[in-house]
N, C-alpha and C positions, 0 to 999 in steps of 0.2 A: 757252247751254250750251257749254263746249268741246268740244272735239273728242273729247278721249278718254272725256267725260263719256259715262254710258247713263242711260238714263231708267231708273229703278226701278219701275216701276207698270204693269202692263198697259192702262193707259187713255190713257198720251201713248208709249207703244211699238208698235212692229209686230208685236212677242212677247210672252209673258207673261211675267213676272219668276222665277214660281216653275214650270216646266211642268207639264200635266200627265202623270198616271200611263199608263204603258202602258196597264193596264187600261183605265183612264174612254178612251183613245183608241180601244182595241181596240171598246169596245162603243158608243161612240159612231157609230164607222166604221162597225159592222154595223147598228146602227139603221140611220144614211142610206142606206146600201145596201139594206136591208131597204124603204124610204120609195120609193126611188129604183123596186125591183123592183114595190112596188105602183102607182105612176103608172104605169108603162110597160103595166101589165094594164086600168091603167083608160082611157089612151090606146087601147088593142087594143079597149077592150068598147065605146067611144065610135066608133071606125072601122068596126066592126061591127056597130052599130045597139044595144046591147045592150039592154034593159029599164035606162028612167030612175032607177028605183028601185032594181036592182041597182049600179047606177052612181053613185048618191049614197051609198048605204051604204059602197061601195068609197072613194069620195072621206072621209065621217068616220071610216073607218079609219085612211087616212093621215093626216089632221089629227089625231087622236090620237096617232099612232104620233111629228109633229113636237111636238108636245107637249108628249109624252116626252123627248124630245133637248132639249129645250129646257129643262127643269127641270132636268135633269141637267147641262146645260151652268153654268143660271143658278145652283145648291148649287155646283158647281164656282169659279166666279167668288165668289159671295160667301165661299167657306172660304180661297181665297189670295188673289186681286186685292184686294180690298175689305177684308180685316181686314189688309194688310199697307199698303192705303192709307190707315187709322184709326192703324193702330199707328204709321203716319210722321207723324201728324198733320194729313191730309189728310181733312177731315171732308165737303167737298164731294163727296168718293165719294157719299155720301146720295142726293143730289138725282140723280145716275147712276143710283142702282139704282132710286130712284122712277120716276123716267123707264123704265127697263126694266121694271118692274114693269107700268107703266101699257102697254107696248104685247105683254104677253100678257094680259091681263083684256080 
């Protein structure tokens, strides 16, 4: 690649090609914030001795809560990354998103 060449595709860059929307950022950010505030309550209820069972519900809260973030992130990537690395004729994206597929199932 030269020099002034940029990689087009979110997959061989450090950015994404097409960014995203304030939005999807704004509420992304509050998810993990949100994810973030409830570890630190389940940190608090584990220092504290809290009941097991209060404490594992708290834990598949948050696991749902990343979940969340995660689907959101992964429609995100397939609606720019992926159809603009199809549209370039880069069909290998596939076998990317199978892989990513495979490590949320």
């Amino acid at each position: 690649m030269a020099e002034n060449d940029k990689p087009t595709c979110c997959h061989c860059a450090s950015r994404k090609h097409t960014p995203r929307t304030d939005e999807l950022k704004a509420d992304v950010t509050r998810r993990i914030n949100r994810a973030v505030g409830q570890l630190n309550g389940i940190k608090v209820m584990v220092e504290e001795d809290r009941y097991c069972g209060d404490v594992l519900t708290q834990l598949a809260a948050v696991e749902s809560a990343v979940k969340a973030i995660s689907r959101e992130v992964m429609q995100d990537h397939l609606e720019t990354c992926v159809v603009e690395r199809v549209q370039a004729g880069d069909t290998e994206v596939v076998d990317e998103v199978m892989d990513l597929f495979k490590k949320f199932m």
